[in-house]
matplotlib code that plots the C-alpha trace (Angstrom):
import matplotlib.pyplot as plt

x = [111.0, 109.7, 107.0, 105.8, 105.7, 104.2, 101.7, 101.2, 100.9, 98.2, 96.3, 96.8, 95.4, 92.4, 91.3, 92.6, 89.6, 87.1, 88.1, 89.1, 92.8, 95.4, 99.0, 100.3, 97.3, 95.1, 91.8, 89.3, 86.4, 83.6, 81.7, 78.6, 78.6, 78.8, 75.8, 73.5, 74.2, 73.4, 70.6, 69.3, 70.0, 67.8, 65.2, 64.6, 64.2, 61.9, 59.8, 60.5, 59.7, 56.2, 55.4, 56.1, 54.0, 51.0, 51.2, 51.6, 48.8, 46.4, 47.8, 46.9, 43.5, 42.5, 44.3, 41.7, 38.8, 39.6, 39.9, 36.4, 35.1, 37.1, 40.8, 43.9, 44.7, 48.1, 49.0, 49.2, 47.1, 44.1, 43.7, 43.9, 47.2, 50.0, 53.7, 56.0, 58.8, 61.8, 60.3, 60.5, 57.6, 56.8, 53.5, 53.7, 50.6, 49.6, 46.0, 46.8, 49.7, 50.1, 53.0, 54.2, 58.1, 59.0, 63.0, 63.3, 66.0, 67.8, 68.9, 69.0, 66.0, 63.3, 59.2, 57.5, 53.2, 52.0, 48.3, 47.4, 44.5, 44.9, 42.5, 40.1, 40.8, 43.2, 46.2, 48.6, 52.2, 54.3, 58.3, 60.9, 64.8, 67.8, 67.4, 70.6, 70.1, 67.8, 66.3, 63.4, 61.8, 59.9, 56.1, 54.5, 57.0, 59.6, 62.9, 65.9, 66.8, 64.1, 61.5, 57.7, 56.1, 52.9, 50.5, 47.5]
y = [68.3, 65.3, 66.7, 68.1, 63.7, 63.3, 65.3, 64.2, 61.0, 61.8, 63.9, 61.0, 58.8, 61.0, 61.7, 58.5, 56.4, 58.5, 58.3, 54.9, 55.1, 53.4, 55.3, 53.1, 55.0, 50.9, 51.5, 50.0, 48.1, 51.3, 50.2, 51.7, 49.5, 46.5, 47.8, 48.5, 44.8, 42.9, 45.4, 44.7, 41.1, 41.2, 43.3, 40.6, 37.8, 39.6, 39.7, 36.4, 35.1, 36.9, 35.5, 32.7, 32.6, 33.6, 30.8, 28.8, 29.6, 29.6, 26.1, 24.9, 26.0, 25.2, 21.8, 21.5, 22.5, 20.2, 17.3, 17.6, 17.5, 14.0, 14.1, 16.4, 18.3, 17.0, 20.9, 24.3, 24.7, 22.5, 24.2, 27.5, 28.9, 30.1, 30.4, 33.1, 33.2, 33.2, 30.3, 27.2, 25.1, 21.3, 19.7, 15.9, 14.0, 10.6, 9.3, 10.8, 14.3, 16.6, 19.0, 21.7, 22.5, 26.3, 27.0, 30.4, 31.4, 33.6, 33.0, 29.7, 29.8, 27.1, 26.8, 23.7, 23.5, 20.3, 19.3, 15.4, 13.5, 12.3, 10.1, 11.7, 15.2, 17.4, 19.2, 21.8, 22.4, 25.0, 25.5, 27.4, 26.5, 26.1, 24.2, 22.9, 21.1, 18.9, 15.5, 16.7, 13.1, 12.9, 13.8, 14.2, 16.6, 19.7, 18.4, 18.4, 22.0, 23.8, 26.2, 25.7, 28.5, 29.9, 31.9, 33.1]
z = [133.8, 135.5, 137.2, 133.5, 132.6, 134.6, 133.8, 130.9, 131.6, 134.0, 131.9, 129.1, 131.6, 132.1, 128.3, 126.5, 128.3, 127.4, 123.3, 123.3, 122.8, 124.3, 124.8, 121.9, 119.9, 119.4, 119.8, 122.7, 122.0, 122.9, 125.7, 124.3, 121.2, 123.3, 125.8, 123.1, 121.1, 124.9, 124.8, 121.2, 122.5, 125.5, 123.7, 120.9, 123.6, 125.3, 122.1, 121.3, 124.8, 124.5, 121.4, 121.8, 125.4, 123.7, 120.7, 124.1, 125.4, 122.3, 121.6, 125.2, 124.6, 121.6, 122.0, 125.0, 123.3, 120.2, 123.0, 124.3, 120.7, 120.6, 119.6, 120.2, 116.9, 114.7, 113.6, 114.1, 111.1, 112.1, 115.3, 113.1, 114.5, 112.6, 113.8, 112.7, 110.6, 113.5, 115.6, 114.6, 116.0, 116.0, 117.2, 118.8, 119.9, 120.3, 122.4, 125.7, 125.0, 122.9, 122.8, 121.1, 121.1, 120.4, 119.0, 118.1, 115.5, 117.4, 120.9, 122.9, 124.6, 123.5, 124.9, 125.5, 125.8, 126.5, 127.2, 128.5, 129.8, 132.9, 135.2, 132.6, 133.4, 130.9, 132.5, 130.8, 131.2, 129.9, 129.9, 129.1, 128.8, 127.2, 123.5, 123.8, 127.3, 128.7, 127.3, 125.7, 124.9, 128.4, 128.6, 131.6, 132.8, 131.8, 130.3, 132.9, 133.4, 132.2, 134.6, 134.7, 133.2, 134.9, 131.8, 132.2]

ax = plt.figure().add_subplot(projection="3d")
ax.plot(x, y, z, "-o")
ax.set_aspect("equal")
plt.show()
């Protein structure tokens, strides 16, 4: 009689983790639902994080080739750029910078482009980091925390 509990306990063991019930009959969060929202997740950065590189990289440009005609541009729009709808963009510039800040929607991740004369050459800079860390008011440099991006 024991031997048939144990059994059955055993072979409760084997087939209750594979249909997500406990011995008390509650049910487990399915590991496959979890997987495919981290993986939904990661997909949509990914998309994100390529968008928003290229806008990085057309602003960079264009921001360098509006220089050498005589002044940085003040907007997306003058440079003939548009942004869209999920990130959130914001153009700075004064005689020497210009920067363009990148917070998606979604996700934590933020993007920074910055273009600036220097000794009377231009030099860009791009970064990526977290937009909830990091003192994003000095130029020259990435905020604290965030990684220098290299685009080509």
């Amino acid at each position: 009689m024991a031997a048939l509990g144990l059994l059955a306990m055993g072979v409760s063991a084997l087939v209750a983790p594979r249909h997500g019930f406990l011995l008390d009959h509650g049910v487990l969060p399915h590991p496959k639902a979890n997987l495919s929202r981290q993986l939904l997740q990661r997909e949509i950065t990914l998309h994100q994080r390529s968008e928003a590189e290229t806008l990085l990289m057309d602003f960079t440009r264009a921001q360098m080739a509006r220089h050498y005609w005589g002044e940085f541009a003040g907007s997306l729009q003058d440079l003939g750029l548009s942004v869209e709808p999920q990130l959130g963009a914001t153009v700075d510039r004064d005689d020497f910078r210009t920067r363009l800040w990148l917070q998606p929607h979604r996700g934590t991740e933020a993007y920074l482009a910055e273009v600036e004369r220097l000794d009377g050459r231009l030099r860009m800079r791009h970064c990526r980091g977290d937009q909830h860390s990091g003192d994003l008011t000095h130029a020259g440099r990435c905020p604290d925390g965030w990684q220098r991006i290299h685009l080509n």
